[in-house]
N, C-alpha and C positions, 0 to 999 in steps of 0.2 A: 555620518556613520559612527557616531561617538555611540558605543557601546552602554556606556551606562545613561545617557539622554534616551538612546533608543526602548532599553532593559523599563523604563520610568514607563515610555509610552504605550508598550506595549501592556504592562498591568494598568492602566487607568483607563485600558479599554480604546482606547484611539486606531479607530481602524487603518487610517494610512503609517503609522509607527507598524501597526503590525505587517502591511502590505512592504514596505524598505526591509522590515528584519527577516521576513521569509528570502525576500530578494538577494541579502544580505549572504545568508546559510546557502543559499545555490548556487552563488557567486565562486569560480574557480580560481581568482585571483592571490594567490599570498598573502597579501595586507590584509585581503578581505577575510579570510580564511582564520586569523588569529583575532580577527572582531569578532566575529563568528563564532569564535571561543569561550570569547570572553563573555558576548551576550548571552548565550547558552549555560555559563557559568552562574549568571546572575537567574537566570528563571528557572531552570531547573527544580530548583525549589518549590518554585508556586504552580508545579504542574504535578500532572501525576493523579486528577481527580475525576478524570473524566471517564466516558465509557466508551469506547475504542469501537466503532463497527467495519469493517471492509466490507466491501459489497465488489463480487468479479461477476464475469456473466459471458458469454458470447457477442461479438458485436453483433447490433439485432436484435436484441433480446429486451432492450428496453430500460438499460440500467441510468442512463441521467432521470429518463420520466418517475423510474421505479423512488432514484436518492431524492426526486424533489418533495413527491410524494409525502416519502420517509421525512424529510426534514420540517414539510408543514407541519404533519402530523406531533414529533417531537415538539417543536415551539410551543403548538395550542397546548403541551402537556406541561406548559412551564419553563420549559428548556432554550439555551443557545446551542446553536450547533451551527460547526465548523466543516464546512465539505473538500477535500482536496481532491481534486480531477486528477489523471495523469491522462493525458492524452498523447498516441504514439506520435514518433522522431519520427522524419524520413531518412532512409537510409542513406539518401544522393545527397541531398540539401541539408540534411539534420533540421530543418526543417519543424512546424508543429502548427496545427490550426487552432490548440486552442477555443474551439467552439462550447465547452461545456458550458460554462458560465450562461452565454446564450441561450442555449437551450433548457434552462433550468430559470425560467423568465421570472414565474410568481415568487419562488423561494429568495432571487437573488434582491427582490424589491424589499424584504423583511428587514429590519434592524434587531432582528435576535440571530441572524444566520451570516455568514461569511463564506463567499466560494473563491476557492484560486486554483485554479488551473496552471498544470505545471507539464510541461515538458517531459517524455522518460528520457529522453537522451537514448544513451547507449546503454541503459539500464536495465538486464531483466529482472524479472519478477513480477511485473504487472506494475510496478511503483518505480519513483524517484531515487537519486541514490540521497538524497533529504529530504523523504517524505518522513522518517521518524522524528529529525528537527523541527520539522513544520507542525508537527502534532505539541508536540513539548509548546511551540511559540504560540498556537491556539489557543492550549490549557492556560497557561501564564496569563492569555488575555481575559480570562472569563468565558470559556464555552465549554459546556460541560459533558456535549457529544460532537465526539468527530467522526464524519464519516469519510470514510477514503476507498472514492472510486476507479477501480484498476483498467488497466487498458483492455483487457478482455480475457480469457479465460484458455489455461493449455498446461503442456509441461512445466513451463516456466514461472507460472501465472498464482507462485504458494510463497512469496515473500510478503506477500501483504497479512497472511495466516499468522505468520512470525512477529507483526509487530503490532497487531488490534488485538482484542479480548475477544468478539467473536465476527465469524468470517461467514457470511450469507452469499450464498450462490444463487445465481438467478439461472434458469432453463425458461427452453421455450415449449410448446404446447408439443405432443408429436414425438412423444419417446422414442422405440424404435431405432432410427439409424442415429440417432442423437445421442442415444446411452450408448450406442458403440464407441459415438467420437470421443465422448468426452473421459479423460482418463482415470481410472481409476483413484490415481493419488488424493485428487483437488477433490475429488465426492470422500475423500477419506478425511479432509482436514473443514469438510465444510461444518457448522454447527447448527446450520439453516437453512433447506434446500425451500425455495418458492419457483414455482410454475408460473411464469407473466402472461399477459395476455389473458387470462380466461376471463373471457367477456364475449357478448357476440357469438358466430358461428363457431368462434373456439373453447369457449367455454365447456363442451361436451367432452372437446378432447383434451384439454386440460387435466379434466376430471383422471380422466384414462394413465394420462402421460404421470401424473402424480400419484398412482396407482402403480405402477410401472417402476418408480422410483422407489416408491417405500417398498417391492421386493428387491429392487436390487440391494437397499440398505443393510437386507439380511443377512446378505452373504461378504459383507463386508465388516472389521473388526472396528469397533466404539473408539472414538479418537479420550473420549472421557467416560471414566464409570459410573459417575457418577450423574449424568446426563444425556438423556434420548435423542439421537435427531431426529428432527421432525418435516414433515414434507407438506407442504401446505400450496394453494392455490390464492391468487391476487391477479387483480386486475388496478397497472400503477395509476393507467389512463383514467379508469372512474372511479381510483380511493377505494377502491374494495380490498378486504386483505388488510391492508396497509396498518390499521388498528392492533389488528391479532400481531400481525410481525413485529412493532413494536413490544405490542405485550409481552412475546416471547423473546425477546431481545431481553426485558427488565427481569425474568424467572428465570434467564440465561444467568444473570451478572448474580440473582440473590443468590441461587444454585451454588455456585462458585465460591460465592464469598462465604455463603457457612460452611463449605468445605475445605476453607482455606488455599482453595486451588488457583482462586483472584489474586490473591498473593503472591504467591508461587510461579505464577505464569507472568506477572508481571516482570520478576526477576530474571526468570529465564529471559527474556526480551529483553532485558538489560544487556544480557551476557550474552546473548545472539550478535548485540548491538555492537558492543566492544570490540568482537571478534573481527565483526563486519568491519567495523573501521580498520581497523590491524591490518587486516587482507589490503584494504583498498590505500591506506597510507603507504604501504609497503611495495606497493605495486605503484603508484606516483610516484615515490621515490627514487626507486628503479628508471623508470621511464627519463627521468628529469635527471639522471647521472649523467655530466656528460662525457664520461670514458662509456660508460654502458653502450650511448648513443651514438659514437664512433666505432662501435663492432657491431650495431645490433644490421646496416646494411649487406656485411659479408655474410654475417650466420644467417639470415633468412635469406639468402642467396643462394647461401648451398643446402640450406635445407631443402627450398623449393627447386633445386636443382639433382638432389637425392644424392647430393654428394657425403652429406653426414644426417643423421636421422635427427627429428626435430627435440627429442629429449634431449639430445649430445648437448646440443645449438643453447637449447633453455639452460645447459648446466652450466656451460659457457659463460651466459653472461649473470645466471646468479654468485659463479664464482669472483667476476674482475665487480664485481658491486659488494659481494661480501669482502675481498679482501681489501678493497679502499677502505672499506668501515672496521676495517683488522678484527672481523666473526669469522673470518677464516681458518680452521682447521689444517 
């Protein structure tokens, strides 16, 4: 795990260099965690060139068929590309099956394409709490679109919006009780809505349910002004579609970039990024006090006993962790 032997392997293109260094960044370990640093340190640099896709969708809807699709299609266009799965945790076991790879048979046989499936853990947002690592370790390697498929599609399901360039939402045929469920937010932050399935007997309602869409689009305010979303129909199973959504994918990124808002947006996702770390180091930190850890069984004792209200409990133990660290006021 020597960081800079790894940092070499991963730009020369070596796919199991690349397959240890992801392993590497998801690793909870201390030691690991400061190689992990370091490697990051070293590529960072040669990343940063790629074209960023999220694809969310309901489970059901067809989103590994729809990414493999997508990823042939990229290739025949010239391109590497890099897919990161997240497949959900069990909540008993923590647990994870892992099956994407699998089911993504023809794409994962290419030598221009890379899939790894990861774990969410305890992570919401549809992603990894290192899937923006794993994107930087892809770029470094030479692939110049990554696509990052979430675990499926809800309130929670808009962190992956935050760290691609653009976010394509998959639906299924059958608007109606479906545009109910799905919430208003994630149809706010998508930049690509596609209807799957229309092939077959669904194909008519496809047609409909994607009709359906582009008026609810109306009443909904432009995530960019500079750009339409568009509501389109594909079938992932027979390649249909799959051409156009690419294309709009590449009028997506030129859009942006003479607006300067490619720029821009990337920055912000830097600063999203930072934050995110902040939050989540600061909250490990805590955890792993071990005064913190000798009161945290009384105060969730008496919170869950109503003895003191559970803000009291949290002030509690941000105070004996900030005054060890003397930020105490």
């Amino acid at each position: 795990m020597d960081p800079k032997a790894l940092a070499n392997g991963v730009l020369e293109g070596k796919r199991r260099a690349l397959a240890r260094a992801i392993t590497l960044i998801e690793s909870t370990r201390g030691d690991h965690r400061a190689a992990a640093s370091a490697l990051l340190q070293r590529l960072t640099p040669h990343a940063g060139k790629s074209l960023r896709l999220g694809i969310s969708g309901a489970p059901g809807v067809g989103k590994s068929t729809f990414v493999e699709a997508l990823g042939n299609q990229v290739i025949d266009a010239g391109h590497r590309v890099a897919v990161l799965t997240v497949d959900p945790s069990s909540a008993i076991s923590g647990g994870s099956i892992l099956g994407d790879k699998t089911r993504m048979e023809l794409l994962s046989r290419r030598r221009e394409a890379y899939i790894r499936p990861s774990p969410s853990g305890n992570t919401l947002g549809g992603v990894t709490r290192r899937s923006r690592e794993a994107m930087i370790l892809c770029e470094a390697a030479g692939f110049d679109v990554i696509i990052v498929e979430t675990v499926g599609v809800g309130q929670s399901e808009t962190k992956v919006a935050e760290m691609t360039d653009m976010f394509v939402l998959l639906l299924q045929p059958g608007g109606g009780d479906e545009l109910q469920g799905i919430k208003r937010g994630i149809m706010e932050l998508a930049d690509l809505i596609l209807v799957n399935k229309a092939d077959g007997e669904l194909q008519a309602l496809a047609g409909r349910s994607a009709a359906e869409y582009r008026n609810a689009l109306r009443l909904l305010h432009p995530r960019l002004a500079d750009w339409k979303v568009t509501v389109r129909t594909c079938s992932a199973r027979n390649g249909v579609g799959i051409a156009e959504a690419w294309k709009a994918a590449l009028q997506y990124r030129d859009t942006l970039e003479a607006s300067g808002r490619f720029t821009a947006r990337r920055a912000a996702q830097a600063r999203a990024w930072m934050w995110s770390e902040v939050n989540d180091n600061l909250i490990t930190a805590l955890q792993s006090d071990p005064e913190v850890n000798k009161q945290i069984p009384a105060l969730e004792a008496a919170a869950s006993e109503g003895r003191i209200p559970p803000t009291i409990a949290a002030r509690q133990l941000l105070e004996i962790f900030l005054k060890r660290h003397k930020q105490w006021d």
